[in-house]
C-alpha positions in Angstrom: -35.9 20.9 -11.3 -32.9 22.6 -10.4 -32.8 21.4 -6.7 -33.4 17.8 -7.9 -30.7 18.0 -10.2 -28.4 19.2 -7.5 -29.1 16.2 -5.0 -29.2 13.6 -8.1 -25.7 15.0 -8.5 -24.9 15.3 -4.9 -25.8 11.5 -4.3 -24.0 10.7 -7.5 -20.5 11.9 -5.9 -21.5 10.6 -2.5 -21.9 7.4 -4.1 -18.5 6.9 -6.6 -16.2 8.5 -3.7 -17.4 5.7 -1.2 -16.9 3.1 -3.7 -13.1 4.5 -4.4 -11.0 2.8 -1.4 -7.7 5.0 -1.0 -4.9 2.4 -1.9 -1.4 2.9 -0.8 2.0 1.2 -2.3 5.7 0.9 -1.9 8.6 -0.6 -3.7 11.6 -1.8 -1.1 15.1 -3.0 -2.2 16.0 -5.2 1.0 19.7 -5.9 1.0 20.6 -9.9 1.6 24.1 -10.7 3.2 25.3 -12.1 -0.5 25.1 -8.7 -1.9 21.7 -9.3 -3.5 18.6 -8.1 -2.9 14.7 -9.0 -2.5 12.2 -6.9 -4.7 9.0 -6.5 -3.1 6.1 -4.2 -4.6 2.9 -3.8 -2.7 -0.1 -2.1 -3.4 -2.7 -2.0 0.2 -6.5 -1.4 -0.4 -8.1 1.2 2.1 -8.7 -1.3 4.8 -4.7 -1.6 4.6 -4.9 -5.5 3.4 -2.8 -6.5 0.5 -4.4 -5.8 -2.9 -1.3 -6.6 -5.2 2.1 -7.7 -4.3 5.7 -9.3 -6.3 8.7 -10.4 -4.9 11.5 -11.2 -6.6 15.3 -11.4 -5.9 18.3 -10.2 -7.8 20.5 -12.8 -8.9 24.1 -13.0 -11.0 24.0 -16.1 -13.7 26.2 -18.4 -14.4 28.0 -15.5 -16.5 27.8 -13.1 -14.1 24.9 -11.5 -15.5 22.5 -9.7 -13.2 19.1 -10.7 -13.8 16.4 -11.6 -11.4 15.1 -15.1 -10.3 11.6 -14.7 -11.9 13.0 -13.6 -15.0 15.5 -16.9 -15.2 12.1 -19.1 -15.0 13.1 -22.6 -15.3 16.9 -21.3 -15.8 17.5 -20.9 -12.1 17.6 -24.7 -11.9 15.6 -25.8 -9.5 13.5 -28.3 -11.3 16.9 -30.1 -11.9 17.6 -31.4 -8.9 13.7 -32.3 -8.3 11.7 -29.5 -6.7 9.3 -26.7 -8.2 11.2 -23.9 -9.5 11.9 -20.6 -7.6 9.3 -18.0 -9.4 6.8 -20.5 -9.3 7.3 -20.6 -5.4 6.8 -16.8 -5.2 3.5 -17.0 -7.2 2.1 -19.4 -4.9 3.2 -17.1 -1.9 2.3 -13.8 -3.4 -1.8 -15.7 -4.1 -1.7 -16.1 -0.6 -0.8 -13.1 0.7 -3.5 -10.9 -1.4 -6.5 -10.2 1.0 -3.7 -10.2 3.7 -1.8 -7.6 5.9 1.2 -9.7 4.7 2.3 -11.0 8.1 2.9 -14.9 8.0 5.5 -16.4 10.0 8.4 -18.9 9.5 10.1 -21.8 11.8 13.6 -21.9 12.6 14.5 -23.6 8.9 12.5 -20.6 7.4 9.6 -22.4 6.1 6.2 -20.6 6.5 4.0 -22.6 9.3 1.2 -21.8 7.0 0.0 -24.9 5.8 -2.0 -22.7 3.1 1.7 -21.0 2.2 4.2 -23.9 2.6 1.8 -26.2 0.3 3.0 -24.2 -2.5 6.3 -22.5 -1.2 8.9 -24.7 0.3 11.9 -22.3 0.0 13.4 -20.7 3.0 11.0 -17.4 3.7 13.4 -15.9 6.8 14.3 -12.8 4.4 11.5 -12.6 2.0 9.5 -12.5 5.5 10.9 -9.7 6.7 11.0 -7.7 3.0 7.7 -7.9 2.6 7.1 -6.8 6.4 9.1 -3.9 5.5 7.2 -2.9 2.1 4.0 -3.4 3.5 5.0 -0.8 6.9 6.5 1.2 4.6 2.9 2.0 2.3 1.0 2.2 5.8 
């Protein structure tokens, strides 16, 4: 009974630590020419593929208060002058970049040449390309 006990618990461990994928993360501050910066947090699952990611950017309002653009929402302004505001950009990007190793690439205007991507992310991606690069090397 013993023995049987043993390899029921044996198997048991076998089993729970195959199902437990080592994840890896890192959080990057990548420094933009106007003095702000893009936020990118990324969480890898063991086969190194994207499990969890945000981006955001710092941003000064009007008043010269530093917030971010995801937490201004509809307050960034974008949706005045006719196009889909910025955080709701990033959402889009960040769904498409889970089950990913986060590489995409942009065109010379900085628009993803993902057709899956740029249908919900119009906004120049140059920087935010190379942030995320950075976070996702960095958790490797």
């Amino acid at each position: 009974m013993k023995k049987l006990s043993a390899l029921l618990l044996a198997l048991a461990l076998v089993g729970c630590s195959s199902n437990t994928a080592e994840t890896k993360s890192a959080s990057i501050e990548y420094p933009l020419e106007s003095g702000e910066k893009i936020l990118v947090d990324v969480e890898l699952d063991g086969e190194g593929l994207i499990s969890k990611i945000s981006i955001d950017e710092t941003y000064k309002d009007k008043d010269g208060n530093e917030t971010t653009k995801k937490e201004m929402k509809e307050d960034y302004g974008m949706s005045a002058i006719g196009k889909v505001e910025w955080y709701k950009q990033i959402e889009s990007l960040e769904q498409n970049l889970v089950g990913t190793d986060g590489s995409f690439e942009v065109d010379e205007e900085g628009h993803a040449t993902d057709e899956d991507i740029l249908a919900g992310c119009t906004i120049s991606l140059t920087d935010i390309e190379k942030a995320v690069e950075e976070a996702v090397a960095e958790a490797k």
